[in-house]
GUKEKE-695863 format. One line per 3 residues: their letters; for each residue x, y, z of N, C-alpha, C. Coordinates in steps of 0.02 Angstrom, whole numbers. Each point is the difference from the previous one (the first is absolute). Layout:
BEGIN
a) X/Y/Z/X/Y/Z/X/Y/Z ~ ... .
***
This chain:
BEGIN
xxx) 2591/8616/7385/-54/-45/-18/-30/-33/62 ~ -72/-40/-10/-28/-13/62/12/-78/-22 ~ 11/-23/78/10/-89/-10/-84/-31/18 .
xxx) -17/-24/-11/-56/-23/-27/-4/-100/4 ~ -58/-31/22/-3/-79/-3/-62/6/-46 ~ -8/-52/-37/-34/-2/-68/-19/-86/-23 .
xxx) -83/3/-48/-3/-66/-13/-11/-14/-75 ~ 17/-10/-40/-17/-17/-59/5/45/-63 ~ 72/46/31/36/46/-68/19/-46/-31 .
xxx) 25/35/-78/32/-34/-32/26/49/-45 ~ 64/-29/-26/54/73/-44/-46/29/-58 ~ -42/-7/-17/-36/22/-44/-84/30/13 .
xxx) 16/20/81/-47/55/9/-66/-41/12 ~ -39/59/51/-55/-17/14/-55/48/-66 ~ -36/14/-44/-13/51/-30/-81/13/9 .
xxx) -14/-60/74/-77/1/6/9/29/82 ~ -58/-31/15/6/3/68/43/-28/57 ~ 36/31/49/14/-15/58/-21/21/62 .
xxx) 26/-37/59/-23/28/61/67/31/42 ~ -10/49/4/42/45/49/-18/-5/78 ~ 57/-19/44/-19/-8/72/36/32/33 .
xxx) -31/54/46/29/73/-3/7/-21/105 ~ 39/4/45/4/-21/36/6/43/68 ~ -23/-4/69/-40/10/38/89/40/72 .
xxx) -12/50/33/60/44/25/-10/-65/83 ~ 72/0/-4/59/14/-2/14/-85/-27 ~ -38/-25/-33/14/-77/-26/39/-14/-64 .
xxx) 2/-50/-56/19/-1/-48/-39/-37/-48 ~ 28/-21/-71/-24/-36/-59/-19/-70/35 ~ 42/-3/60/-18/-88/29/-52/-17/28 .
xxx) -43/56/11/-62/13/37/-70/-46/-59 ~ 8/8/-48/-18/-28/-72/29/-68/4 ~ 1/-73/23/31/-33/-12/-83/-43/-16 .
xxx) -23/-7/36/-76/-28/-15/-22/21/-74 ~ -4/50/-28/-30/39/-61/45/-9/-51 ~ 59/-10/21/46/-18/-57/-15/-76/-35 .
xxx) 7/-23/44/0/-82/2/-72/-23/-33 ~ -64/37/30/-62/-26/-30/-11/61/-79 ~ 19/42/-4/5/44/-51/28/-29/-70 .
xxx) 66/-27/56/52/-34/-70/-45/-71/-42 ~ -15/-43/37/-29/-45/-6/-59/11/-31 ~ -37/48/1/-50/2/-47/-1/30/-71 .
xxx) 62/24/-19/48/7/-39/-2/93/-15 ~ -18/14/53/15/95/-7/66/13/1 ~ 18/48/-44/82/25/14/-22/57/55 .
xxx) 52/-17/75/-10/40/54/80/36/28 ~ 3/60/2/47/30/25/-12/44/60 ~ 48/-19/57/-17/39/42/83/17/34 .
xxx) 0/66/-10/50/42/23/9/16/41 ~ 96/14/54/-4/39/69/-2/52/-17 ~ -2/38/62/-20/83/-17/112/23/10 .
xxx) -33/66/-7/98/0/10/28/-15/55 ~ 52/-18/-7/37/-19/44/-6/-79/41 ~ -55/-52/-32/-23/-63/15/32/-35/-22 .
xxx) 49/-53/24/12/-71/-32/16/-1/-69 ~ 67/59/10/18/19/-70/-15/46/-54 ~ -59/38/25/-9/42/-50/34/83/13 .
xxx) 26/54/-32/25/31/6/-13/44/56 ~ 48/38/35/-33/36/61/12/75/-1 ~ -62/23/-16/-5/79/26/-24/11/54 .
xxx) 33/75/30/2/1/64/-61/47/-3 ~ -20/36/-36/-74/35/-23/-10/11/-59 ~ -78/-70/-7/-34/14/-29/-55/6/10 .
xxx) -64/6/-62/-78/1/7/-9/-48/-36 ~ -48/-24/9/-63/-32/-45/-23/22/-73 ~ 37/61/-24/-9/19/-61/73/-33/-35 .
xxx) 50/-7/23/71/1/-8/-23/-82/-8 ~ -8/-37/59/-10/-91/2/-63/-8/-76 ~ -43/27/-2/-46/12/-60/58/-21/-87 .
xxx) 37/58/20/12/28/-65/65/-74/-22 ~ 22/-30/85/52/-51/-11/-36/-77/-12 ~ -75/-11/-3/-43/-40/-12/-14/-16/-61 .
xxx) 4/55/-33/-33/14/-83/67/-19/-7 ~ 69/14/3/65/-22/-22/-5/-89/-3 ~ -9/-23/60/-6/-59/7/-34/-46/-41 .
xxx) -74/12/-10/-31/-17/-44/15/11/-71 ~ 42/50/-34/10/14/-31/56/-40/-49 ~ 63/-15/53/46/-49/-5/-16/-75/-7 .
xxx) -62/-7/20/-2/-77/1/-84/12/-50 ~ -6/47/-32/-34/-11/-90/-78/-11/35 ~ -23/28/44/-54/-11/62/-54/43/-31 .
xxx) -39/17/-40/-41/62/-18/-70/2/48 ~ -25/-44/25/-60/27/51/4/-50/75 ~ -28/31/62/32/-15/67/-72/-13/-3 .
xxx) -22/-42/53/-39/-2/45/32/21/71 ~ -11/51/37/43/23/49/-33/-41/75 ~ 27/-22/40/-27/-9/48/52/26/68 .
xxx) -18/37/38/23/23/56/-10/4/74 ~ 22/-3/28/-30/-37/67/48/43/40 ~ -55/70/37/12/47/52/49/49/-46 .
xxx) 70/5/42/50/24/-60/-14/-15/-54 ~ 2/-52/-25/-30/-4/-88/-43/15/-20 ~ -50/24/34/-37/32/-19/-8/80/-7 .
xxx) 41/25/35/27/70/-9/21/1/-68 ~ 40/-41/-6/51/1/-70/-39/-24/-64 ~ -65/-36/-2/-41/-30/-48/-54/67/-12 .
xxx) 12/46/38/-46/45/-27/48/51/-24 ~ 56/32/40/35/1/-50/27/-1/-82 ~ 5/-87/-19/34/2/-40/-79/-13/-43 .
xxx) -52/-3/29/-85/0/-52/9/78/-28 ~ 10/67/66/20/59/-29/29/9/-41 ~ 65/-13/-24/54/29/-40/-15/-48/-82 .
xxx) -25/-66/10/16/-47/-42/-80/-50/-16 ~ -44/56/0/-68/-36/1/18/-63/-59 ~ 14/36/-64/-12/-70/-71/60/-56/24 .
xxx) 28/11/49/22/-64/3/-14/-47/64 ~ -63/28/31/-24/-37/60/-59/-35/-29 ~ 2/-87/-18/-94/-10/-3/-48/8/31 .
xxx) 38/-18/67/-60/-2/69/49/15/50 ~ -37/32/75/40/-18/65/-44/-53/29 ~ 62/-11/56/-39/-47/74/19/43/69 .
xxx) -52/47/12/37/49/52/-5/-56/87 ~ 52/0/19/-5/-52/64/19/19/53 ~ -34/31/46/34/8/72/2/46/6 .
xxx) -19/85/-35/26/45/-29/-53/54/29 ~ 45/60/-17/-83/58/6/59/41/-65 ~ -52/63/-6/-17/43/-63/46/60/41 .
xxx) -43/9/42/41/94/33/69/-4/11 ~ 14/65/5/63/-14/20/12/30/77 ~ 45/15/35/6/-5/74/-7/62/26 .
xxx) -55/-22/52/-11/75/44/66/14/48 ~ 3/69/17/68/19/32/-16/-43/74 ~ -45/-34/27/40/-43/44/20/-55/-38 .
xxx) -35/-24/-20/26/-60/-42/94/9/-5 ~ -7/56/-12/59/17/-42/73/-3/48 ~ -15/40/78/33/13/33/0/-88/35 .
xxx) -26/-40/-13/-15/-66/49/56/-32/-49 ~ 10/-1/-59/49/-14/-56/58/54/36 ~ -2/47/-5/81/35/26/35/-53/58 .
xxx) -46/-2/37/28/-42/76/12/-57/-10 ~ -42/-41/-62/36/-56/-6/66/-15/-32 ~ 13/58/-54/56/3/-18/55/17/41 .
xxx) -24/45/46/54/-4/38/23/-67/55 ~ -46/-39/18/-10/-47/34/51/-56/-49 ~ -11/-5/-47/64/-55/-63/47/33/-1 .
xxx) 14/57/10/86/37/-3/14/-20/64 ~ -30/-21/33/37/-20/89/-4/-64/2 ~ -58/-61/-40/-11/-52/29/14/-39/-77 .
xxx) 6/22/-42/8/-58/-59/-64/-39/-29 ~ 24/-49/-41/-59/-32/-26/-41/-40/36 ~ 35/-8/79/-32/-40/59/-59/40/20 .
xxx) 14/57/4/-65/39/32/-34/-3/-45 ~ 5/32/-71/-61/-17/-56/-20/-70/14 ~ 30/-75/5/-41/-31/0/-30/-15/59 .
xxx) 2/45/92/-48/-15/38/-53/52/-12 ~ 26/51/-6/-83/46/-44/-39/-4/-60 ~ 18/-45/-40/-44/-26/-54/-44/-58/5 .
xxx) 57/-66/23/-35/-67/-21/-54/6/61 ~ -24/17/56/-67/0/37/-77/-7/-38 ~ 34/63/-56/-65/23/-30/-6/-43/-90 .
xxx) 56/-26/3/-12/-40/-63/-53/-62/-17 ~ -16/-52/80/-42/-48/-10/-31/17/49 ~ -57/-55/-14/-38/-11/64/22/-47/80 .
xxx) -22/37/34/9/-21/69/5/-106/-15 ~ -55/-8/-30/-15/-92/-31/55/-21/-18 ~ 26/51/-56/35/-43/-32/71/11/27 .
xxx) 21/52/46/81/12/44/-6/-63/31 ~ -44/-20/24/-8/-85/27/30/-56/-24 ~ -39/-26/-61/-32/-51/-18/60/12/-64 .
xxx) 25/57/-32/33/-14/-52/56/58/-1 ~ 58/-35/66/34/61/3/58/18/-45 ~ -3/-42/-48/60/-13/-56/-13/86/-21 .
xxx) -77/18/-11/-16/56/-43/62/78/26 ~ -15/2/89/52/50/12/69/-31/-7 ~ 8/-45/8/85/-6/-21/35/0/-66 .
xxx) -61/-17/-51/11/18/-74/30/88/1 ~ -72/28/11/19/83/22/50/30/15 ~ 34/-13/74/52/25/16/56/-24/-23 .
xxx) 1/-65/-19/77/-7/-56/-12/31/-66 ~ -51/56/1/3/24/-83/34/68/18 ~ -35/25/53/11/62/42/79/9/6 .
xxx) 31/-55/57/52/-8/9/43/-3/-49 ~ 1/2/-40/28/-1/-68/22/70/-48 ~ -39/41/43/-9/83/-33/39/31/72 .
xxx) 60/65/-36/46/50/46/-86/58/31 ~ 33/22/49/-32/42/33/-31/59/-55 ~ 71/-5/-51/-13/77/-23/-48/-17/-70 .
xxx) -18/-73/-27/-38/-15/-67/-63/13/45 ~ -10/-48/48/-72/20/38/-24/71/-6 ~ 37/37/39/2/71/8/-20/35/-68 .
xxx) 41/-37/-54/-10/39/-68/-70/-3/-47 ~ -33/-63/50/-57/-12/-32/-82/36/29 ~ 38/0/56/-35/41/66/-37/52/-34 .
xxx) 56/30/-5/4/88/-39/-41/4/-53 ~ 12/-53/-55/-40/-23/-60/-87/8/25 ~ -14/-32/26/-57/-10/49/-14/56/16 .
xxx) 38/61/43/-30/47/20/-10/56/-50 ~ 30/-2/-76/8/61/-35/-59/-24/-68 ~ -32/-65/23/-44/-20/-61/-44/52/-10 .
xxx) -23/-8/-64/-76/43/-2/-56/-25/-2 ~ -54/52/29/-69/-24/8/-10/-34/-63 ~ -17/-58/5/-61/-29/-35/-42/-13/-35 .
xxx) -49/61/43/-62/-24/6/-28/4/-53 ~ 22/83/-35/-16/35/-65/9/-58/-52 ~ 31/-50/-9/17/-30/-38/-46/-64/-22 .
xxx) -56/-13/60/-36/-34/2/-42/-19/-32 ~ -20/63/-27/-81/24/-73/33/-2/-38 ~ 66/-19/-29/21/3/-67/21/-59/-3 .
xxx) -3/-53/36/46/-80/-27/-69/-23/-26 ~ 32/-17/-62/-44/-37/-61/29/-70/-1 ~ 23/-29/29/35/-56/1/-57/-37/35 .
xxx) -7/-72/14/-20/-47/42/35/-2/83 ~ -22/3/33/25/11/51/-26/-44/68 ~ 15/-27/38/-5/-43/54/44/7/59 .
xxx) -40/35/63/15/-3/48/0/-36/74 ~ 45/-33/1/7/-57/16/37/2/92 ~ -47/-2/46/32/9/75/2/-56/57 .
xxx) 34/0/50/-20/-26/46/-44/29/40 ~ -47/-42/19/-56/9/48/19/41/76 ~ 37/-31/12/37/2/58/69/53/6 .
xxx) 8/42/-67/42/47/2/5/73/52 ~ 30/2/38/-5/38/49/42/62/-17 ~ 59/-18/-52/18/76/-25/-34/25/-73 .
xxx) -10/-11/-29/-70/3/-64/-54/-38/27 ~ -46/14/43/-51/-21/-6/-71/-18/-41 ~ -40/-36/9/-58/-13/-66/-14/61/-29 .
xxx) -21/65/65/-30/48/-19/39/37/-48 ~ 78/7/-7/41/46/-54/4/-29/-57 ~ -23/-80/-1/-15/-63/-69/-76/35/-52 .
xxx) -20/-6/75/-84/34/-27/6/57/-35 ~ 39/59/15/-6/64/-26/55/-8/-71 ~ 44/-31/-1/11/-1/-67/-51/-39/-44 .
xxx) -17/-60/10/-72/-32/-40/-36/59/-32 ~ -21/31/74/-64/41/-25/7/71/-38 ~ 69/33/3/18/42/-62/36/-36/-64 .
xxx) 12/-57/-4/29/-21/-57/-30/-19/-52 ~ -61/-6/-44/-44/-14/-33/6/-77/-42 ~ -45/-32/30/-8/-72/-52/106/-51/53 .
xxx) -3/25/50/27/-29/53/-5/-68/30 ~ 14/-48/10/-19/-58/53/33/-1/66 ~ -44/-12/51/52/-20/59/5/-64/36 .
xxx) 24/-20/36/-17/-68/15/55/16/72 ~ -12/-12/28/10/-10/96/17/-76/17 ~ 74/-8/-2/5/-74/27/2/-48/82 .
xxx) -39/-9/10/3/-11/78/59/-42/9 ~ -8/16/73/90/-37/12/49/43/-11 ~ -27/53/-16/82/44/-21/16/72/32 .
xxx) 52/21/2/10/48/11/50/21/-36 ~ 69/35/14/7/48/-51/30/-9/-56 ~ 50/-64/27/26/-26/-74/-37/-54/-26 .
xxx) -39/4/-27/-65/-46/-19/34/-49/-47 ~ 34/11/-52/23/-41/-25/40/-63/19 ~ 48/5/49/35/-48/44/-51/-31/55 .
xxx) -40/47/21/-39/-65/43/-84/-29/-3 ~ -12/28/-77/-56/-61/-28/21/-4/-60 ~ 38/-50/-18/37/16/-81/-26/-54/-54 .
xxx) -66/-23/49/-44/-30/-56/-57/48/-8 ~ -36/22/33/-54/51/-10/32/38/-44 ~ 68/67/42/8/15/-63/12/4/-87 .
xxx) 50/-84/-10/5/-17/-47/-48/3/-48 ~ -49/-42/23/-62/-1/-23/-45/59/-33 ~ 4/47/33/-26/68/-21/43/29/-57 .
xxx) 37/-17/3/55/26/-36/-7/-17/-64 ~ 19/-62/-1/-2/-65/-66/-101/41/-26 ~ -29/-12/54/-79/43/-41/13/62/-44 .
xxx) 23/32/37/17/52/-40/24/39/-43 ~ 72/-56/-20/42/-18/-55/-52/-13/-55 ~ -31/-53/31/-58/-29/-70/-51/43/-31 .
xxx) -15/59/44/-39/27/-33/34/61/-30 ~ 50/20/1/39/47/-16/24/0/-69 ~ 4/-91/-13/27/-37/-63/-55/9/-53 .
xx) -46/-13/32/-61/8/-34/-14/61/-37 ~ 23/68/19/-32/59/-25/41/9/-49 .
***
């Protein structure tokens, strides 16, 4: 089973809507602590799950994103959950299209965040081999000096450095070989893109401005194949957008909840 932080279950099931918070490589469910907190409070039932091998949740040493999918619908399932609002951010967003694939009637809407559609060209691919091999020699220390650079902005490594130290004690927290296992996940996803002309759901894509590993332009190209799409570009941000404008994002969010309720 996946261990999971959560706001406003109760033993007798969610049987409307919730929000699913699908979470960003090599981080965890703690990454969500902003969205939980303003989510809960506005009285959404919000669940957001580690991926395997996170802060308790079970650890396979290989899986996919079809496998984490199929252990999502379990989850929800157990706690009486019948429709997600999925929101995913980079990795979670791999996995929110995903589990939109396998499990459309039980997705209302996504929030694709941080994310792209394709899946990885063979350099891409081989730049992932080396890093994996780079964590079989260096641990969760090296993942967190090759990640957190590209997570905020240059402004905010300044002015609000709590944001990388949040990070790497999430990092630090994960064996060489869960990283690694998620890595893989990442490199064996499937394209996308195809999937794009068929989400009938409400959908909102939601980036940092300032994202230097998803940039605006891979925000733009899902918008513009996804039909009846929104995007919104948050300045100030870069890749984990959620942790370092977590009122902008909130905000968008909570919008989009409301109109979702509405249909």
């Amino acid at each position: 089973m996946l261990s999971y932080q959560c706001a406003n279950l109760t033993k007798s099931g969610i049987t409307k809507l919730a929000v699913l918070l699908l979470h960003a490589f090599p981080l965890s469910a703690a990454m969500w602590q902003f969205q939980l907190e303003t989510l809960g409070d506005a009285g959404y039932a919000v669940i957001a799950p580690n991926a395997f091998g996170i802060a308790g949740s079970e650890e396979r040493e290989k899986w996919t994103f079809t496998d984490y999918a199929h252990e999502l619908a379990q989850l929800l399932k157990s706690l009486m959950v019948e429709h997600v609002t999925i929101v995913g951010l980079s990795m979670g967003g791999y996995q929110a299209f995903e589990f939109y694939r396998l499990y459309p009637g039980k997705t209302a809407s996504l929030v694709l965040c941080d994310t792209r559609a394709e899946a990885d060209t063979p350099a891409v691919r081989s730049m992932r081999e080396e890093f994996i091999h780079a964590i079989e020699a260096g641990g969760a220390e090296e993942a967190a000096r090759r990640m957190i650079p590209n997570y905020f902005t240059a402004e905010s490594s300044v002015r609000k450095p709590q944001l990388a130290a949040e990070a790497i004690t999430m990092i630090r927290e994960q064996s060489a070989t869960v990283i690694n296992a998620a890595m893989r996940a990442i490199m064996t996803r499937s394209d996308a893109t195809p999937l794009l002309a068929t989400i009938n759901c409400p959908v909102l894509i939601l980036s940092g401005k300032e994202d230097k590993l998803i940039t605006p332009e891979t925000a733009e190209s899902i918008h513009t194949l996804t039909a009846g799409s929104k995007l919104l570009l948050l300045a100030s941000a870069a890749h984990i957008s959620n942790m370092e404008q977590p009122e902008a994002f909130n905000n968008a969010l909570l919008a989009h909840l409301e109109e979702v309720s509405r249909c």
